[in-house]
Legacy VTK file of the C-alpha trace (Angstrom):
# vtk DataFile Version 3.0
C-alpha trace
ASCII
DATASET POLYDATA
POINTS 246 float
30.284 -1.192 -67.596
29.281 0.789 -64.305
31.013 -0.036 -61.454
29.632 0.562 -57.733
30.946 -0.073 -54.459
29.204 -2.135 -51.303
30.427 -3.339 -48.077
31.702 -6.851 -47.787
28.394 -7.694 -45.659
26.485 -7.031 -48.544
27.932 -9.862 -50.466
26.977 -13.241 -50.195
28.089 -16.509 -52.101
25.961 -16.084 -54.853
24.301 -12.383 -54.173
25.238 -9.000 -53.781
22.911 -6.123 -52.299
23.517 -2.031 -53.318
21.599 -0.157 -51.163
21.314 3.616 -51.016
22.575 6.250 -53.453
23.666 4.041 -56.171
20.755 1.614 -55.690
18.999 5.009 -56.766
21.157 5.757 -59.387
20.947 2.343 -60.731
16.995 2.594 -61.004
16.770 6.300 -61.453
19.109 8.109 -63.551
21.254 4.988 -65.551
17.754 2.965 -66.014
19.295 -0.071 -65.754
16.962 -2.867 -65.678
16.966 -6.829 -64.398
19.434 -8.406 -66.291
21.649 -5.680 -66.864
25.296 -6.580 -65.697
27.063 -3.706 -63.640
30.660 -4.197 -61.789
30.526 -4.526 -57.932
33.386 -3.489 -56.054
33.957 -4.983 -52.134
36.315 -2.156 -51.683
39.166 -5.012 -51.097
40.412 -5.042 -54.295
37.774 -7.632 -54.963
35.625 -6.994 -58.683
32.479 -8.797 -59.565
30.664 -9.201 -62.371
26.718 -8.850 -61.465
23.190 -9.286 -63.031
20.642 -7.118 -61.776
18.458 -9.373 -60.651
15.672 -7.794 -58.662
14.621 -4.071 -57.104
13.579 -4.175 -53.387
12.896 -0.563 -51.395
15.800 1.147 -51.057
18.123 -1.694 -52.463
19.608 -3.874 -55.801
19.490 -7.555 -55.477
22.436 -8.827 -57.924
23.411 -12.135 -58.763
26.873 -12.668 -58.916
28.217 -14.126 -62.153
32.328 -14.177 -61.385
34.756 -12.288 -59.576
38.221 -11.154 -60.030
41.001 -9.409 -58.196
41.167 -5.934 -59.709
43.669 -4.861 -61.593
44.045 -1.275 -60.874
45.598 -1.240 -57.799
49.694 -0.126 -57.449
51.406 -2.717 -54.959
53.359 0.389 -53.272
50.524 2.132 -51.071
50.733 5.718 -51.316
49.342 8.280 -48.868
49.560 12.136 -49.168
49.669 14.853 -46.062
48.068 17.477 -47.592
48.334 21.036 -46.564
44.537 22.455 -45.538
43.859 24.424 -49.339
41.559 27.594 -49.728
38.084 27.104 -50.940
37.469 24.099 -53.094
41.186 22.975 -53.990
40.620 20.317 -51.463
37.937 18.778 -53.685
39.965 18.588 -56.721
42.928 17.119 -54.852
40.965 14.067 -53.799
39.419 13.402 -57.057
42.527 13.859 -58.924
44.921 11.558 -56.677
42.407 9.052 -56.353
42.393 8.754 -60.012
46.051 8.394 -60.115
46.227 5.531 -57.370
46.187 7.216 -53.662
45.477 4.698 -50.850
45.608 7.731 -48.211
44.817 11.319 -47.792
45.454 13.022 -44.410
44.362 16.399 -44.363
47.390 18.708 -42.008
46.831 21.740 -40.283
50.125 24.139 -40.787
51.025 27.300 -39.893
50.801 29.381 -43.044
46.851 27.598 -43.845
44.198 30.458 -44.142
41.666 27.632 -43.543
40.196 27.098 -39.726
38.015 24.317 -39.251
36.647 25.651 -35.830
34.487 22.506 -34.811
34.097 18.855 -34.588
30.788 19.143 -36.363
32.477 21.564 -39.127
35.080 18.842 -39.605
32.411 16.106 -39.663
30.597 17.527 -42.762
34.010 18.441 -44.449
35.060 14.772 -44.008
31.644 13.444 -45.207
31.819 15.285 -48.315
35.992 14.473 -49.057
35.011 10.944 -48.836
31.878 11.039 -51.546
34.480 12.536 -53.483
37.083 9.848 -53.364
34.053 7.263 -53.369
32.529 8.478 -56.804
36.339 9.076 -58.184
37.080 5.424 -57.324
34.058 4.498 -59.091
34.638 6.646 -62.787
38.951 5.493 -62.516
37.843 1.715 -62.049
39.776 1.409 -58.901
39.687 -1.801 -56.455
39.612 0.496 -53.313
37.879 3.857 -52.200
41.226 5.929 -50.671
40.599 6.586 -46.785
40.289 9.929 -46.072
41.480 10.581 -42.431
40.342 12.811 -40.074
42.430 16.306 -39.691
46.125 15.895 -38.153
48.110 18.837 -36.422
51.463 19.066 -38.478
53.967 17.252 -35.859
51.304 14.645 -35.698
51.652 14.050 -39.404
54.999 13.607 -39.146
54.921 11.559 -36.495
52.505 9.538 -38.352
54.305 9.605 -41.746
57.415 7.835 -39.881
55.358 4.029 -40.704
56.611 4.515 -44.361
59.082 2.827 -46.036
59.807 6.225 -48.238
59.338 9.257 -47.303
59.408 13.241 -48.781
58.437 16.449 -49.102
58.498 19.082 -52.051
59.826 22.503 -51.455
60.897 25.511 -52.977
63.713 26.203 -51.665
65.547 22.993 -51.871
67.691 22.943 -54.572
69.953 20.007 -54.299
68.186 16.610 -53.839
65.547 15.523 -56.579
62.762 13.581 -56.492
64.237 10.820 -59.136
66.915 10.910 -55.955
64.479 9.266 -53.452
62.690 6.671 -55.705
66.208 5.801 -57.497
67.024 3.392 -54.032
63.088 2.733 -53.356
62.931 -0.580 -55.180
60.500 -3.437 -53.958
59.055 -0.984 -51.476
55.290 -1.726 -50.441
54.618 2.145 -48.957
55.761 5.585 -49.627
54.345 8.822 -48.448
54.861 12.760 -48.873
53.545 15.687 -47.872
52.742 19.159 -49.609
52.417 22.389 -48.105
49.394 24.545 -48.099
49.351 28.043 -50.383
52.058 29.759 -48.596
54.218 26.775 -48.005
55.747 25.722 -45.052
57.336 27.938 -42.687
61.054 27.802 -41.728
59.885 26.330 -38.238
58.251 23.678 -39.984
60.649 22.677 -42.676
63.486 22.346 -39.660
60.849 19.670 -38.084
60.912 18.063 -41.141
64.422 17.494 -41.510
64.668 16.808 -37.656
62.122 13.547 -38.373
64.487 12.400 -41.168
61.710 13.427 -43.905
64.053 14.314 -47.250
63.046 18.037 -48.837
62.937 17.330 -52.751
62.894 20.178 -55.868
60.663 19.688 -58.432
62.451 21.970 -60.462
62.617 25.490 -61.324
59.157 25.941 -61.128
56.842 26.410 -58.183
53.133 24.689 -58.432
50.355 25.821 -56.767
49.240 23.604 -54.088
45.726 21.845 -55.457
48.587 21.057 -58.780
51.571 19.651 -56.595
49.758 16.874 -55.136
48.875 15.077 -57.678
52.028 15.978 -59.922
54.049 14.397 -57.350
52.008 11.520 -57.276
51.893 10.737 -61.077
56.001 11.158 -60.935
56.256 9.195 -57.730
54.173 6.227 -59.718
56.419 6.410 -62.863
59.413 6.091 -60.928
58.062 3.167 -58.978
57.228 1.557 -62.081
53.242 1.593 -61.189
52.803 3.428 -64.631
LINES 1 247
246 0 1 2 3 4 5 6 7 8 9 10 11 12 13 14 15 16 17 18 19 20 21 22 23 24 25 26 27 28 29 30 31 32 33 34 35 36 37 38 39 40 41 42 43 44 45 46 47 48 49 50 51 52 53 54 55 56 57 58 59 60 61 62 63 64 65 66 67 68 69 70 71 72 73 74 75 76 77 78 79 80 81 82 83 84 85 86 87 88 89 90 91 92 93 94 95 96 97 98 99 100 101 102 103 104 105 106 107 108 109 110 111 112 113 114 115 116 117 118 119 120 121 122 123 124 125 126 127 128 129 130 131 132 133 134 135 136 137 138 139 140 141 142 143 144 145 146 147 148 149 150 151 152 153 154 155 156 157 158 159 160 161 162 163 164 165 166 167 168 169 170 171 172 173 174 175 176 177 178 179 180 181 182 183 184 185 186 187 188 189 190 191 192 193 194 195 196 197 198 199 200 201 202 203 204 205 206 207 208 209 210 211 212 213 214 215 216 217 218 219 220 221 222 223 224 225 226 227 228 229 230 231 232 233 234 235 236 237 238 239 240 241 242 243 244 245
């Protein structure tokens, strides 16, 4: 069954109104029709089932038939600092961790990134475009929420930031003592966790003394080292089996 996303405004006691995009993909390219019943998520966890019930400009008029809280959702929320990738890397990131249960992205600026985003306006559209991307991933993986995708964060202001979590780590290469089934062995009945990974040339050595200096543990994922746009969402699919979310 399709599944769509509106804001909470949009729903009523007995209605529900798509507007935009998917109100043109409804009517456009799936050709769904009235009485057709799609999935309408409030992005709150909240699923309903919903009969098409009318087409108005712009818009879907459904009528809600039930609701239920979805299912889909880990109970540990999980947000990723992610290292500014080359090229396109950021793209699969998103898609890939939303799939695998991300609440939060946060894009980090580090020393060794070969990407500059020189303006407000050039962060703008790179933010609008992340956020389709977790929005239409949310959508195809059946998930209750859309991830929030933060604006960009310098790296001590990541780490500042990544203090709120219960459990918190970061991969590197050159760590060879403490594992990651180390950290989530004493993270039982946690509710958030968070890590970060590097960019393409990893961190630098001023950088991985700040993170030991906020109390952040440095975790080997073995004898292997994984590219950057692979990392993230390795990590993530590990860090959701040893929570139990899988």
């Amino acid at each position: 069954m399709p599944k769509f996303f509106t804001a909470r405004e949009n729903i009523t006691d007995t209605e529900i109104r798509i507007e935009t995009e998917d109100a043109k993909h409804i009517r456009k390219v799936l050709r769904l029709s009235e009485g057709d019943v799609i999935t309408v998520c409030d992005g709150r966890g909240l699923d309903y089932e919903a009969e098409i019930a009318r087409f108005e400009d712009g818009a879907v008029i459904c009528v809600i038939k039930s609701s239920c809280v979805c299912d889909a959702e880990p109970s540990v929320a999980v947000t990723l600092y992610q290292g500014l990738p080359k090229a396109a890397k950021m793209d699969y990131i998103i898609q890939k961790t939303t799939e695998l249960g991300i609440t939060r992205i946060v894009p980090v600026k580090m020393a060794r990134c070969v990407v500059k985003v020189e303006s407000a306006a050039a962060e703008a559209k790179k933010l609008e475009r992340w956020r389709k991307i977790a929005c239409e991933a949310a959508k195809q993986s059946g998930r209750g929420i859309i991830p929030e995708i933060d604006g960009i964060m310098t790296f001590d202001e990541a780490l500042e930031d990544m203090k709120k979590a219960e459990l918190r780590f970061a991969p590197y290469e050159c760590e060879s003592e403490t594992r990651l089934a180390d950290v989530l062995s004493g993270a039982d009945g946690i509710k958030t966790a968070a890590f970060m990974i590097g960019p393409e040339g990893g961190y630098d050595i001023g950088e991985y003394e700040r993170l030991k200096n906020a109390g952040i543990d440095t975790v080997t994922l073995g004898r292997r080292i994984l590219r950057t746009e692979t990392a993230g969402e390795a990590v993530l699919a590990m860090t959701m089996y040893g929570l139990g979310e899988v």
